[in-house]
N, C-alpha and C positions, 0 to 999 in steps of 0.2 A: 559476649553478646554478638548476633549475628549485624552484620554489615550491612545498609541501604544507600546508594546512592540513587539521589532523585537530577534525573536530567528534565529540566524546565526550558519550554523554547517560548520565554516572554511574546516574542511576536506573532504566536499562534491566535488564530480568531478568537478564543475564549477565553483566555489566559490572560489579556490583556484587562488592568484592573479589577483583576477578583485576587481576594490575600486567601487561596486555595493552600500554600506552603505551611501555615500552622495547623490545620485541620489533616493534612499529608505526615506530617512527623507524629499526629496524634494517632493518629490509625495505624500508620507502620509501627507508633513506639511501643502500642498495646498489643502488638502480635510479635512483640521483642524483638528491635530493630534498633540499631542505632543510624539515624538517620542523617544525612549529610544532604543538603540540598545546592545543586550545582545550574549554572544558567549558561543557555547556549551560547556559545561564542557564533562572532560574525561567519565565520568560518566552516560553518555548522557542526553536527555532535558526533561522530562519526571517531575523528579522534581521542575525545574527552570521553565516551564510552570506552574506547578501545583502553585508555589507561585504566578505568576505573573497573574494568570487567576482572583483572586477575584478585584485585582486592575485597572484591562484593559479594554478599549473599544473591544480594537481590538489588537489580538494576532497573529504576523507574523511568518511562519515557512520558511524559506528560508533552505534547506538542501534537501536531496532524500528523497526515503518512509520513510527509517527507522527513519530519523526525524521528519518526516510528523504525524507518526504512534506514538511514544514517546510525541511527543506535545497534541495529541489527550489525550491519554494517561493522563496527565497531566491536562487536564483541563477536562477530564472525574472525576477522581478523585477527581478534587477542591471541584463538583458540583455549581460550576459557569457557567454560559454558553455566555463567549466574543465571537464575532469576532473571526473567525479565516480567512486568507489568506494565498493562497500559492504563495509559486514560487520556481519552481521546479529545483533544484540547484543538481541532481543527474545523475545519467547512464539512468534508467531505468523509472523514471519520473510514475509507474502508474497512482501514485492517481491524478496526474495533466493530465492526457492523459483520465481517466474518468469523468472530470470534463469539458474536451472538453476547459481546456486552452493551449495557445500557449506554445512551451516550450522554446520559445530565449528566455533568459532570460531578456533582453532590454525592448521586449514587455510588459512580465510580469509584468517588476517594473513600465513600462512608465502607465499600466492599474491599478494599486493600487489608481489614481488620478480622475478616469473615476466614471459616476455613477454607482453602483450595485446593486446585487437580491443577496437575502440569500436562501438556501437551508436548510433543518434539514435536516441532514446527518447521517446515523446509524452508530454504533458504535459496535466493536465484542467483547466482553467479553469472555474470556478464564480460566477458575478459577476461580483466584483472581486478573486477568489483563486483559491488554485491548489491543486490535490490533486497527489501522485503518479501513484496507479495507481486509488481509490476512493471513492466516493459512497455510501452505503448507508442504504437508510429500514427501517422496521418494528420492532416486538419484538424479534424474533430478534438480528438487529444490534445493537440497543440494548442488549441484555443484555448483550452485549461489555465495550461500553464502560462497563459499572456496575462492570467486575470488579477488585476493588483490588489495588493493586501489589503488594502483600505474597504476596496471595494468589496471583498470576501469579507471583511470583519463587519461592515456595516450592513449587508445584505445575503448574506448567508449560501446557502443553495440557488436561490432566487439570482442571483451572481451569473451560477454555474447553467443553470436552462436559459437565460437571457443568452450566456456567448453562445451555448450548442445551437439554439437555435438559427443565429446570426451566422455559423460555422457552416447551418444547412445549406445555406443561400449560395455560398463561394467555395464548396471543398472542392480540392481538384486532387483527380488520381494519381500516385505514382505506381511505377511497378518495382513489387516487390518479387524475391529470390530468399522463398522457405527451402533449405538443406535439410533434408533427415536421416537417417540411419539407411533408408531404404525407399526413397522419394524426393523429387526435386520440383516443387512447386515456382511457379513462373505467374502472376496475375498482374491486372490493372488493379489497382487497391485504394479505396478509402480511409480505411481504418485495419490495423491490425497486434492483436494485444495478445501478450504472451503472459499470462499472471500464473498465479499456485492459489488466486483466493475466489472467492464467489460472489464479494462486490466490488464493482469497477466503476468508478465516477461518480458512485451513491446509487447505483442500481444496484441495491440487493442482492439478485441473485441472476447476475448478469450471466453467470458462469456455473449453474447450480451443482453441477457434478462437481466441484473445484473444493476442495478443504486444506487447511495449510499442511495438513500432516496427511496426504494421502499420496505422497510419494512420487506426483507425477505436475510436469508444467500442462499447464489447459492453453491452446493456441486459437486464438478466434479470426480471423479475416475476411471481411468487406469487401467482397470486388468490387468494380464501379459499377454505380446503381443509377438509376432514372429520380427526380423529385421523388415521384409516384411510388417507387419502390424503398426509397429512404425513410419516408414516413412509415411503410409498412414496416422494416427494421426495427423504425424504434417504439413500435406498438407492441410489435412481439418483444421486444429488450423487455417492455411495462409488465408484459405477463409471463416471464420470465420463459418465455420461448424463443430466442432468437435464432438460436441453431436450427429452428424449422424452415428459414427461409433458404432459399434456391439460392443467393447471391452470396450465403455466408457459410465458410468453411470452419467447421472445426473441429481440431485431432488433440490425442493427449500424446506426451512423449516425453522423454528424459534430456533431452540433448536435441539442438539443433540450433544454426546458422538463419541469420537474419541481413542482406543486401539491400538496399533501396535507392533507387533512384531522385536525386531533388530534395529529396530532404535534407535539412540544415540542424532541427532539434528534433528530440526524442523526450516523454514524458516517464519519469522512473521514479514510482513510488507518489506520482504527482508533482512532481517538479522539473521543471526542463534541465536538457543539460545536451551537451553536443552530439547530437545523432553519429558516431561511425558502424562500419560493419561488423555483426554481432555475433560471437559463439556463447551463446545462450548453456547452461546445464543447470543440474539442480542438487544442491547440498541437501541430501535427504534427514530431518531430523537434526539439524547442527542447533537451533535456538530452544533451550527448555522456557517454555511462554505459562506462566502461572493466570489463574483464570478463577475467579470467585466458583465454587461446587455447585451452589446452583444455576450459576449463567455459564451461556457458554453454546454455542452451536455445532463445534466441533467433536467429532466420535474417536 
């Protein structure tokens, strides 16, 4: 019988008091799965995927990005390549909103039972580590990742525009040092996010040219902007125009160096962790990402 293990990260906003794990072993067991459910250590899931990736068919990430992003992580590392499945058990849900899954999470589990399409899905290497789908520098970002769990679990999204907002008030630029193959980028910078996906913070299609399997990182950066022009940003971010404005650069590319000045933290996959200087590349195709046949955003 083919192998599941389920990585469960309890402390994810939705996961908290729903018995979702008997309704998860019935779905995977009826698409012939012996199912094994595992819960996230304090630690996070990163290693406990990494073991579990050589022995598994098929590897469940049931948490937010940041679990999302850690499991990847984990079975990047094994160099095994299972199964993976989501279900998107957080606030902010990107990697499941570029995936073009539902995000009730009913749905989710009732679709783990249904036929599927795999996708090779890339993977962001940073160092000597691994993001899923994001990189993010500046204020704006940063404010994210201040936002405490309670407050995410009790107030949802609603959380996440309350701090951007409050973010608008006090960002302050640093200057950033973009390396490319064949270009050296030098700005005063608000924001500057280097993903593979096409939502970022729960903006849809922040990044609309961006698919996890289209072989290229998408690089966005913010120069410093006026109130007046911040607002416009984030009106065109709404109608997924952002790259139209004057103050926002953005290039595709394979590879490239990341410097900044002042910064102390960096947001990866939605969770902070200690900003250093970044060589950025991209594991083309390393995650096979299974995906219900009928849903699904990705080509």
């Amino acid at each position: 019988m083919k192998k599941a293990a389920v990585i469960f990260n309890k402390k994810s906003g939705r996961t908290k008091d729903r018995p979702m794990e008997y309704e998860i072993i019935e779905q995977l067991g009826s698409a012939g799965y012996d199912v094994e459910i595992l819960y996230t250590p304090p630690e996070g899931a990163r290693q406990l995927a990494k073991e579990k990736a050589a022995g598994s068919d098929l590897i469940v990430a049931a948490g937010g990005d940041g679990t999302i992003g850690e499991v990847i992580g984990g079975i990047t590392e094994s160099g095994c390549k299972p199964l993976l499945s989501v279900l998107p058990a957080g606030t902010v849900n990107d990697y499941a909103r570029t995936l073009g899954l539902p995000l009730d999470l009913n749905d989710t589990i009732s679709a783990l039972s249904e036929k599927q399409r795999t996708i090779e899905a890339d993977v962001i290497r940073y160092n000597d580590q691994y993001a899923g789908y994001l990189i993010a520098l500046g204020d704006f970002m940063e404010s994210f990742t201040r936002v405490k769990s309670e407050t995410k679990n009790r107030f949802g999204s609603i959380a996440y525009l309350h701090t951007g907002i409050r973010a608008l008030v006090t960002m302050k630029p640093y200057e950033v040092r973009i390396t490319l193959a064949d270009e050296e980028i030098m700005e005063q910078s608000l924001l500057t996010i280097v993903a593979n996906a096409s939502s970022v913070g729960s903006f849809e299609r922040l990044l609309p040219e961006a698919s996890l399997d289209d072989g290229n990182l998408h690089v966005l950066n913010i120069r410093e902007s006026s109130p007046k022009e911040i607002l416009e940003i984030i009106w065109l971010a709404l109608k997924n125009r952002i790259t139209e404005h004057k103050n926002v650069r953005y290039l595709k590319t394979e590879w490239l160096k990341v410097e900044a000045d002042r910064l102390s933290v960096m947001d990866v996959d939605g969770d902070p962790y200690p900003f250093e200087p970044l060589d950025i590349s991209l594991l083309k195709g390393r995650v096979r990402v299974s995906i219900p046949e009928k849903e699904g955003n990705e080509k």
